[in-house]
C-alpha positions as CSV (number, residue, x, y, z in Angstrom):
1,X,-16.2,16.8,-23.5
2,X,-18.8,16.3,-26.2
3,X,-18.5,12.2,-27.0
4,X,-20.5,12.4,-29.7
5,X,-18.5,14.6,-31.4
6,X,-14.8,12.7,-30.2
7,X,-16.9,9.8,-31.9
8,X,-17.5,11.5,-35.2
9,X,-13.8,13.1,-35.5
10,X,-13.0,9.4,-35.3
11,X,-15.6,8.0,-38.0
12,X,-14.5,10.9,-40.2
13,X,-10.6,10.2,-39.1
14,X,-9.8,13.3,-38.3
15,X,-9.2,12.0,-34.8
16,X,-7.2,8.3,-34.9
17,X,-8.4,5.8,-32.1
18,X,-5.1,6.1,-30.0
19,X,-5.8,9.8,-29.1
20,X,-9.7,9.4,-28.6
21,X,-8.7,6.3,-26.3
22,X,-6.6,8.6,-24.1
23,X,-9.2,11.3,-24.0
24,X,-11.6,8.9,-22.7
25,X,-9.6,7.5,-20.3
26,X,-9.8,10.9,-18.0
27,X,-13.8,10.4,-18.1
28,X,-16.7,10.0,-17.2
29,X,-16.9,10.4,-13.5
30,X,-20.2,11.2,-11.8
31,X,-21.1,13.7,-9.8
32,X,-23.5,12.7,-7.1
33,X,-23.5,15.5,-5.0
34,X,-21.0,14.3,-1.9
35,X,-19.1,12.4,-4.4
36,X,-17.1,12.2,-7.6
37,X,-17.5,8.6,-8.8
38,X,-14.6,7.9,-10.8
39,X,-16.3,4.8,-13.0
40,X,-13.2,4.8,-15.7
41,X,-10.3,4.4,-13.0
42,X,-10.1,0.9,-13.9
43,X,-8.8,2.0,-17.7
44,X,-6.5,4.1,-16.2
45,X,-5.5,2.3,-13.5
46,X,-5.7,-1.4,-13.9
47,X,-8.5,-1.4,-10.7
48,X,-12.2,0.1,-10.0
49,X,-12.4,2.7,-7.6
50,X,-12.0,1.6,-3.6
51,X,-14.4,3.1,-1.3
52,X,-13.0,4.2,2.0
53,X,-15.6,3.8,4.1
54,X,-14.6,5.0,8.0
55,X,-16.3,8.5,7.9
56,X,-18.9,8.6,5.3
57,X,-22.7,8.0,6.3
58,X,-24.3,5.1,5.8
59,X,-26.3,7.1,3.3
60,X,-23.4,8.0,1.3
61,X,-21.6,4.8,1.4
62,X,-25.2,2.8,-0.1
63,X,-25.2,6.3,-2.6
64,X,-21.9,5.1,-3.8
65,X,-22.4,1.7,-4.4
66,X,-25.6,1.5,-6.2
67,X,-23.6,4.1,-9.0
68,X,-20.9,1.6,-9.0
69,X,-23.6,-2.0,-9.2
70,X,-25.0,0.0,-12.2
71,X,-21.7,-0.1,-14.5
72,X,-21.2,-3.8,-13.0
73,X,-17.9,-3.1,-11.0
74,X,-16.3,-5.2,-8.3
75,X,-17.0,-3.5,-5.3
76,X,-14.2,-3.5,-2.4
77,X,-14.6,-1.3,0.7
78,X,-12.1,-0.7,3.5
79,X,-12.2,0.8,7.2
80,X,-16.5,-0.4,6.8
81,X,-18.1,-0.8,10.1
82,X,-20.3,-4.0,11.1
83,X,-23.7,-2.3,11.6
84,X,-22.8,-1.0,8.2
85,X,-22.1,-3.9,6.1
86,X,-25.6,-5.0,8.0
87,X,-27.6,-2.1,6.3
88,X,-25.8,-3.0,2.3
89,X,-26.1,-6.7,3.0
90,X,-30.4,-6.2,3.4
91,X,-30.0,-4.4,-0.2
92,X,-27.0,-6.5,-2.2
93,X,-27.4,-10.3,-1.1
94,X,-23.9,-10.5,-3.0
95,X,-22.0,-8.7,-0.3
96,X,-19.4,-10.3,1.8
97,X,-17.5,-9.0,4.9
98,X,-14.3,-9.9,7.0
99,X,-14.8,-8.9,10.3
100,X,-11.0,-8.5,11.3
101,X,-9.8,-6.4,8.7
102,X,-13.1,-4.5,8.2
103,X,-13.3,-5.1,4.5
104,X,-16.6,-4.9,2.1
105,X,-16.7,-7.0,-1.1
106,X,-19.2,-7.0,-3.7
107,X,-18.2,-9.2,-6.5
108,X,-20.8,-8.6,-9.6
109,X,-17.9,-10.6,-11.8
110,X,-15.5,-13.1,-11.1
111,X,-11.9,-11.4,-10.1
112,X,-9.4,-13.4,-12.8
113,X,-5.6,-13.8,-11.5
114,X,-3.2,-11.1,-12.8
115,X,-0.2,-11.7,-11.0
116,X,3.0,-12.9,-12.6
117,X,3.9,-14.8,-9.3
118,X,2.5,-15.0,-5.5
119,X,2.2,-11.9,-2.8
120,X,3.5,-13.1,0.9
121,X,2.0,-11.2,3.8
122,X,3.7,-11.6,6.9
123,X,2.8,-10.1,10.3
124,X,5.0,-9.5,13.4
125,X,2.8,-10.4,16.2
126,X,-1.3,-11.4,16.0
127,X,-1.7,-7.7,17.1
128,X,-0.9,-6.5,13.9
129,X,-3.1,-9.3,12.0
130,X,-6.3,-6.6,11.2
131,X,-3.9,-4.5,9.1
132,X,-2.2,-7.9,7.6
133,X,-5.3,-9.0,6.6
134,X,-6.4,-5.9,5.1
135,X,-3.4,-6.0,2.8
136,X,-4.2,-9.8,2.4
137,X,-7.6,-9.1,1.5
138,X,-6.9,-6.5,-0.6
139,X,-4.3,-8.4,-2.7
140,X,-6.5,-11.4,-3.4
141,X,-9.7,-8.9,-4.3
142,X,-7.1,-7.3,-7.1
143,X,-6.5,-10.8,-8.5
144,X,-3.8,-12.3,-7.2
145,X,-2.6,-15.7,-5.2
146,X,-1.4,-14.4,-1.6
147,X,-0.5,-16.7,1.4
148,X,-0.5,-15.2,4.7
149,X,2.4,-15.9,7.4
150,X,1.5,-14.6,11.1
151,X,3.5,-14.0,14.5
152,X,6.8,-14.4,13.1
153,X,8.3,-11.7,14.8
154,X,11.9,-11.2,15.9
155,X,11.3,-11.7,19.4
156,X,11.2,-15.3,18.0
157,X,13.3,-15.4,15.1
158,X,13.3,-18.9,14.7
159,X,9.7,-18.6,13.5
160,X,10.1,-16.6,10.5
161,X,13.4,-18.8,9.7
162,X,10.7,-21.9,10.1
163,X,8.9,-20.3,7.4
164,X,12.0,-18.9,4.6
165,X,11.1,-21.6,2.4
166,X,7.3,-19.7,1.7
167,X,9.2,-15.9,1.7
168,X,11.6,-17.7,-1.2
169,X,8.2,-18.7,-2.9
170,X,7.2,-14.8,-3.6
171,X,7.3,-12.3,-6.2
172,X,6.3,-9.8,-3.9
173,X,6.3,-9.3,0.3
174,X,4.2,-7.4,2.5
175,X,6.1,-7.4,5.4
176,X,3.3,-5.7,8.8
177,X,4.9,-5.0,12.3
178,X,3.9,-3.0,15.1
179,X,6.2,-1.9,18.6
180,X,9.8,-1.4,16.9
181,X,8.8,-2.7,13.5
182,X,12.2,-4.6,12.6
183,X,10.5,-7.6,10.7
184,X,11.1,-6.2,7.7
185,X,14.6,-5.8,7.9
186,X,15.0,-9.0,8.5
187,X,12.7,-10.2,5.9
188,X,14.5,-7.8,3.4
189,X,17.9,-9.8,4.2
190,X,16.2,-13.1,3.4
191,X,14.6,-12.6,0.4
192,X,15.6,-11.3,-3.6
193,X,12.1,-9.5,-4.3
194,X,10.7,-6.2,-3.3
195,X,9.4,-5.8,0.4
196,X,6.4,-3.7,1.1
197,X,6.5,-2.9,4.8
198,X,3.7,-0.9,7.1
199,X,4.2,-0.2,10.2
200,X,0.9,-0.5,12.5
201,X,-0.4,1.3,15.6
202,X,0.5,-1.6,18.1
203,X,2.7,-0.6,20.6
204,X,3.6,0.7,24.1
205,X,3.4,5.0,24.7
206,X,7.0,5.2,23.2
207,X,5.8,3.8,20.2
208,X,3.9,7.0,19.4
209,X,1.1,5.5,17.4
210,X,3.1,3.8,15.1
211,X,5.6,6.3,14.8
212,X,8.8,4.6,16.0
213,X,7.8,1.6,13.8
214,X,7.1,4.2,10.9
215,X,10.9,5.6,11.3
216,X,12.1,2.1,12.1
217,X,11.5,1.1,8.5
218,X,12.0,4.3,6.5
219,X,15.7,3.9,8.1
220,X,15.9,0.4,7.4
221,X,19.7,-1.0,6.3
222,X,18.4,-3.7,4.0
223,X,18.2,-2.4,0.3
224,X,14.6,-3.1,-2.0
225,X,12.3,-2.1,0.9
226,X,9.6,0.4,0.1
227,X,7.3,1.5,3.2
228,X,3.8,2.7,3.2
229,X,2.0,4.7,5.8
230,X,0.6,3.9,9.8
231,X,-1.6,1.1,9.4
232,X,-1.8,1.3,5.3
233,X,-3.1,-2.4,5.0
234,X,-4.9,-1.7,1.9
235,X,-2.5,0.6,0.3
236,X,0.3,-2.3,0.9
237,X,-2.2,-4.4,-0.9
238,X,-2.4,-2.4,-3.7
239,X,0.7,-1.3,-4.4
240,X,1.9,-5.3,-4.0
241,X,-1.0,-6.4,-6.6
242,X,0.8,-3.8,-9.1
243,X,3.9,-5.2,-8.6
244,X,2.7,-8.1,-9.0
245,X,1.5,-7.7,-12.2
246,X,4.3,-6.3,-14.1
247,X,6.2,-8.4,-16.9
């Protein structure tokens, strides 16, 4: 697309600003060669691009960033190894990194709070708290006020009973369990609001990888329960943080 000449049809009105507005919301993305930086997701979306980090060099992860410092985006990266974060940290002071859940942050602008309400994450067993804590990380990088509840699982019910009074306190809940994954069944019984719920790897062989917690919450009883895939910490996240944010 020409943008000189979308900006012309609008100084000479033969475009009006809603329709040049949408056409620039599908660019500009840049093409650097292994990747297609998509720099105007945040119009479209609400959020910057994420970069998913577990399988790209080094090289190309660095590549990608210093695109996105030059527009002056947040930067959040997920599934970003240690001796990685090492080599960005030498060349962007700024970053941060949370060892358990693996996440990258660069902030280049202070993150505001979007949310209409608060996001609780609540994990089944301290197994499952990297994948939590992706979600929580995510959620709080989007803007938002989460609280995290851990190892309330229903081998000891009484724990996540102990804390209703924090799942009544949320607009939205992110609800992570490994082995059988029931916790969020139970959580969707307690609470009024919509329930996010992953399933995670941790298990014995008949777990299948997360599979039997995976089919465990797809065929879930309790009604407002949507479920994301194996392990889907940041995707939970997300999709909690645009809930979140709704009127």
């Amino acid at each position: 697309m020409d943008l000189r000449k979308l900006l012309q049809d609008v100084k000479d009105g033969s475009t009006n600003i809603d329709d040049a507005l949408s056409s620039l919301k599908n660019l500009p993305y840049e093409d650097i060669g292994y990747a297609n930086i998509d720099h105007h997701r945040e119009i479209r979306n609400g959020y910057p691009e994420v970069i998913y980090c577990e399988g790209k060099s080094d090289e190309h992860i660095l590549g990608i960033i210093e695109r996105m410092m030059e527009k002056g985006s947040n930067i959040l990266g997920t599934r970003c190894r240690r001796e990685t974060f090492e080599k960005i940290k030498r060349v962007y002071s700024n970053s941060e990194y949370e060892e358990i859940s693996k996440i990258l942050k660069i902030k280049n602008h202070k993150i505001s709070n979007i949310g209409k309400g608060k996001i609780v994450v609540v994990s089944g067993g301290t197994s499952d708290i990297p994948v939590a804590d992706e979600a929580y990380h995510t959620a709080k990088f989007l803007g938002n006020d989460v609280e995290r509840v851990y190892d309330v699982g229903v081998a000891g019910i009484h724990r996540l009973l102990n804390k209703n009074h924090i799942l009544q306190s949320a607009r939205v809940v992110i609800s992570v369990a490994g082995m059988e994954g029931a916790l969020p069944s139970v959580v969707g019984g307690l609470v009024d609001v919509p329930v996010i719920a992953v399933p995670t790897s941790v298990g014995y062989g008949a777990n299948f990888g997360g599979l039997s917690a995976l089919l465990t919450m797809l065929n879930s009883c309790a009604s407002g329960i949507s479920v994301v895939n194996i392990d889907n910490g940041f995707g939970a996240g997300y999709l909690a943080s645009m809930i979140n944010k709704l009127d």
